[in-house]
N, C-alpha and C positions, 0 to 999 in steps of 0.2 A: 210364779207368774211374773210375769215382765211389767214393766209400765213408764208412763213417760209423763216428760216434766217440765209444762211451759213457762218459758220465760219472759214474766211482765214486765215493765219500768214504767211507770206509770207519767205522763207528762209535769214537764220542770222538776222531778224528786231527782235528786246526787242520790245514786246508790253503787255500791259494788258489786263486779261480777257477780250475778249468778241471784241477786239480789229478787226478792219478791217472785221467788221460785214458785206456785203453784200447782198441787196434782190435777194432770188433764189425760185424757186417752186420746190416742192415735187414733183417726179416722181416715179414710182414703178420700172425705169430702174435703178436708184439708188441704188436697195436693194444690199447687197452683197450678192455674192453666198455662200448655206449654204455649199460648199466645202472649202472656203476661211479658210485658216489659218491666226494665230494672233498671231504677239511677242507681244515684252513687247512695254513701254508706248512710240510714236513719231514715231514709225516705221512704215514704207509704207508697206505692206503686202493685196495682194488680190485688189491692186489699192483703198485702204482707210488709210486712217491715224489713229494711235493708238487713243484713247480717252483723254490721258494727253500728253499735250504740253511739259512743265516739270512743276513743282511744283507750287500747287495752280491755274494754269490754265488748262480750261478743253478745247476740242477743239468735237466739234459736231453742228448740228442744235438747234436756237432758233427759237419758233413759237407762236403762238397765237392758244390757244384754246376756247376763250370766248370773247364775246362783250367787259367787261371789259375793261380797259387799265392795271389794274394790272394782269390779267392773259393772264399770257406768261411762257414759259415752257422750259425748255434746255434739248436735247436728243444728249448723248454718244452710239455711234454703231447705227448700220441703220439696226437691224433687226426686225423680227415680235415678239419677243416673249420680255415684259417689266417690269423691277421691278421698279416701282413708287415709290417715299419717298416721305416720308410726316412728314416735321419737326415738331417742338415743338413752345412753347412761342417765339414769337420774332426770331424764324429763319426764311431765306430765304434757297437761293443761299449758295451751299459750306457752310452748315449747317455743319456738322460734318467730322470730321478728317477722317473718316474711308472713305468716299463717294469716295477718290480718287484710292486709293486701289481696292475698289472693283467695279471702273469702268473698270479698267483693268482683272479684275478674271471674270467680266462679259463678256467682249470683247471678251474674250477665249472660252466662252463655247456661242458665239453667242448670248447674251441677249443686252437689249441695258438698260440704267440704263437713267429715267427719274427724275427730278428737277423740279419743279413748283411754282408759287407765286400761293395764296387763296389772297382772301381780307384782310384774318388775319396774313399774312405775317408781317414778322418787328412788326413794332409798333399797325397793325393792329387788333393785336386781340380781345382788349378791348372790341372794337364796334363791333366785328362778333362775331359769334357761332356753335356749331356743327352743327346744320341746316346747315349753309350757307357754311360750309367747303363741308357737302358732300353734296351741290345740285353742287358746283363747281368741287368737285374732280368727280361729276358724268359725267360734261360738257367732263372733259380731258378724261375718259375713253373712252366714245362718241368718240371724235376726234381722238381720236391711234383707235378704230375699225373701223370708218368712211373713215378716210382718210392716216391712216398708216397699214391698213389691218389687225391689232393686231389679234393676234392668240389666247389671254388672258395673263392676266397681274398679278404680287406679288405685295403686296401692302406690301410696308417696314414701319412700323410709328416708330418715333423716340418722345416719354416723348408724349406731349400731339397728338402727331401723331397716336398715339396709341388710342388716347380716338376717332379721327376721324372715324380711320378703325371698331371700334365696334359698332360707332354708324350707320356709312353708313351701313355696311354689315347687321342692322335692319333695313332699309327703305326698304329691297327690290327692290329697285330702279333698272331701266329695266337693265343699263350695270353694276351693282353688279351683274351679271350671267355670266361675262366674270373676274370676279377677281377669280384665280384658288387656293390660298395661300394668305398667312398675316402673315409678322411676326411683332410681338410687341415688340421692343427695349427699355428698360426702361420705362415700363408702372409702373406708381407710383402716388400715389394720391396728389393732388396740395393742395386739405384740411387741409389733417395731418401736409404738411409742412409748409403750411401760417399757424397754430394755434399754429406754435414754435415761431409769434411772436405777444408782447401784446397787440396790437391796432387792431388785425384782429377782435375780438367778438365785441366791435365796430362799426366797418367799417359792417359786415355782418349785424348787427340789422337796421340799416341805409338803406343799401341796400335792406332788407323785407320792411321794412316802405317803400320806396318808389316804390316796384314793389308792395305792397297792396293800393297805391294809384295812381297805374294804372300810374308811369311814372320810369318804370324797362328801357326803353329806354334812360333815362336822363344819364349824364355823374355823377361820382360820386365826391366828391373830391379830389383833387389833392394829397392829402396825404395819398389817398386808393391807391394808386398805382403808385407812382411817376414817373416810367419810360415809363406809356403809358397812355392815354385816357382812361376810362373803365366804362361801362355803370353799371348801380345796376344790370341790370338784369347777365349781365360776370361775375361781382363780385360775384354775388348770386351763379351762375353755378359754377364758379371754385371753392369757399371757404366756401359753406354752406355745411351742412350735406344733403346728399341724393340731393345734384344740377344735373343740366343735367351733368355735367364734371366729375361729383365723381361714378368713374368707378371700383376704383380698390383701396378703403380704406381699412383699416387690420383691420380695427373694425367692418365690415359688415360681418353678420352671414353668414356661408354657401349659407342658404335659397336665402339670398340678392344677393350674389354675382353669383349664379346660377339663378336670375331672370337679372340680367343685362350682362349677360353674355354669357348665355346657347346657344346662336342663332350659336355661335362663333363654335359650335360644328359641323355647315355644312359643313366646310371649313378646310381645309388642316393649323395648323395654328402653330408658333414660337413662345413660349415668353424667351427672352433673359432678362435676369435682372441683372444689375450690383449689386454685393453684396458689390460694396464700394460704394454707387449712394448717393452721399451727399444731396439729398433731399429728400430721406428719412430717416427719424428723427431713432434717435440710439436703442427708445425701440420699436421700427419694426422686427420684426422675421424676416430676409428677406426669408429663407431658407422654412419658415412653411407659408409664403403671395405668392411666386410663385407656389409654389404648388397647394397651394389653389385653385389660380386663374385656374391653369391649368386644376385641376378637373374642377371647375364653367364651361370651356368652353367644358366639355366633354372629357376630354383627353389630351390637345394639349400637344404638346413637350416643353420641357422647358432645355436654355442652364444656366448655373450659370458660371457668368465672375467672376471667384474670382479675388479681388482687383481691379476690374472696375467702374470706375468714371461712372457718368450720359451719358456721352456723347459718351463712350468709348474712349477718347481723348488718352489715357494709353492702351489700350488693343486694338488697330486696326485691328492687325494681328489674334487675336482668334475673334476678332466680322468677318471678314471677313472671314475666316473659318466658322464658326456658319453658317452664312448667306448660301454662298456658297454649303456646305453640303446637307444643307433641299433644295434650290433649285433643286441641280440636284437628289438630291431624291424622291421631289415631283413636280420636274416639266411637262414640256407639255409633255411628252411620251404620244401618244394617246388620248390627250383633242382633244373633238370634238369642232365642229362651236361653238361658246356658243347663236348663232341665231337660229340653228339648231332644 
């Protein structure tokens, strides 16, 4: 059974995120009204509290969308219409600088901005895979149309969040009909950038030898990956040529990258790409690889953060414009039931 988890701070107390956490149930008398006005971040407006407390704490519902014990989810604003993130390597929680910003530009125009663990969360990714990101990111959509009445949802990926959203939107999978947009924030190949260093050809031949002996699920060496666990077959996906993760290399022909990519063209979709993103290696065009990509997906729009870091940690304020922008230019105006 699911449940959900309001978050109090009670006036003048310092507490830390997530602080004075409370068991409450979702009601739909809860929703605000879509006449309610919103300042800016802490303020009471429309009988709800802003989305940020002050700095670094967000203030909304945490809940459970899965059997799991690591999936659990944290939602800013109590409306029906939802942009999902979907961090990178090793992110959780308050993954990126921009998240706070643009849980407030969301508040404004009624969206509620959702935060979620996978399996592969933190240190988890080693051992999971895109499989398992979207059979879970499948479970959350599930749960916002089940039981938060989701009207359909943006799917924001941030670095390998990005490889999530292209792989899910191929499964077909039944609530991929309710994702109405996707934007791709720093989609960039993990390949190219482990091959700037020397021990990755290596560690790859290692990891085919033992997913051709049928144990891709074993963990790999310690010194394939020092900062997390990582089975041959993770290694294989993120760092070999043509793995499941190698989505968006600049050495894949048109042909390639329009076979892995083409599906993207059903879908309303953003790719953002920071042209200072330090993990893509320096003889990367990046100017002539977004492009690229963009055709591959049939068109999509594409923003160029000049001087933007990976993470946009430097450019906040134009990632949250970007974002913002294509929202309310492609959002729900007129999306019907997606059960319909």
């Amino acid at each position: 059974m699911h449940s959900s988890w309001a978050c109090i701070t009670k006036p003048g107390m310092s507490s830390p995120l997530f602080a004075g956490i409370v068991p409450g149930r979702y009601s739909s008398s809860t929703k605000m009204s879509n006449s309610s006005t919103v300042a800016g971040a802490g303020e009471i407006v429309g009988g709800s509290a802003g989305p940020i407390n002050k700095k670094r704490q967000f203030r909304g519902v945490m809940f459970k969308y899965g059997p799991k014990p690591i999936q659990v989810a944290f939602r800013t604003g109590d409306y029906r219409r939802q942009v999902v993130f979907i961090g990178g390597l090793t992110d959780g929680f308050m993954a990126s600088e921009y998240l706070e910003p643009l849980a407030i530009a969301l508040e404004r125009e009624q969206w509620s901005l959702i935060q979620f663990l996978l399996s592969s969360s933190y240190s988890g990714y080693g051992t999971s895979s895109l499989k398992q990101d979207a059979l879970e990111l499948d479970q959350l959509i599930s749960y916002l149309i089940n039981k938060e009445d989701s009207e359909g949802v943006v799917l924001l990926g941030h670095s390998t969040g990005c490889q999530d959203i292209v792989y899910y939107m191929r499964t077909n999978a039944a609530c991929s009909r309710a994702v109405r947009a996707a934007i791709l924030q720093a989609p960039c190949s993990d390949r190219e950038c482990q091959a700037t260093f020397s021990e990755t050809a290596a560690m790859i031949d290692l990891a085919t030898s033992m997913i051709n002996e049928d144990r891709g699920s074993e963990l790999m060496p310690r010194k394939a990956n020092p900062n997390s666990p990582i089975t041959a077959y993770r290694y294989h996906s993120l760092f070999a040529y043509n793995g499941d993760d190698d989505l968006f290399s600049s050495d894949f022909s048109d042909d390639q990258l329009k076979q892995k990519l083409s599906h993207m063209s059903s879908t309303p979709t953003l790719v953002m790409f920071s042209m200072a993103d330090e993990y893509v290696p320096e003889y990367v065009d990046k100017k002539a690889l977004v492009s690229r990509l963009c055709r591959a997906m049939g068109g999509a729009e594409k923003v160029e953060i000049e001087h933007g870091n990976h993470s946009l940690s430097n450019r906040t304020e134009e990632a949250v414009q970007a974002i913002m922008e294509f929202i309310k230019r492609d959002g729900p105006k007129g999306w019907d039931d997606p059960w319909s």
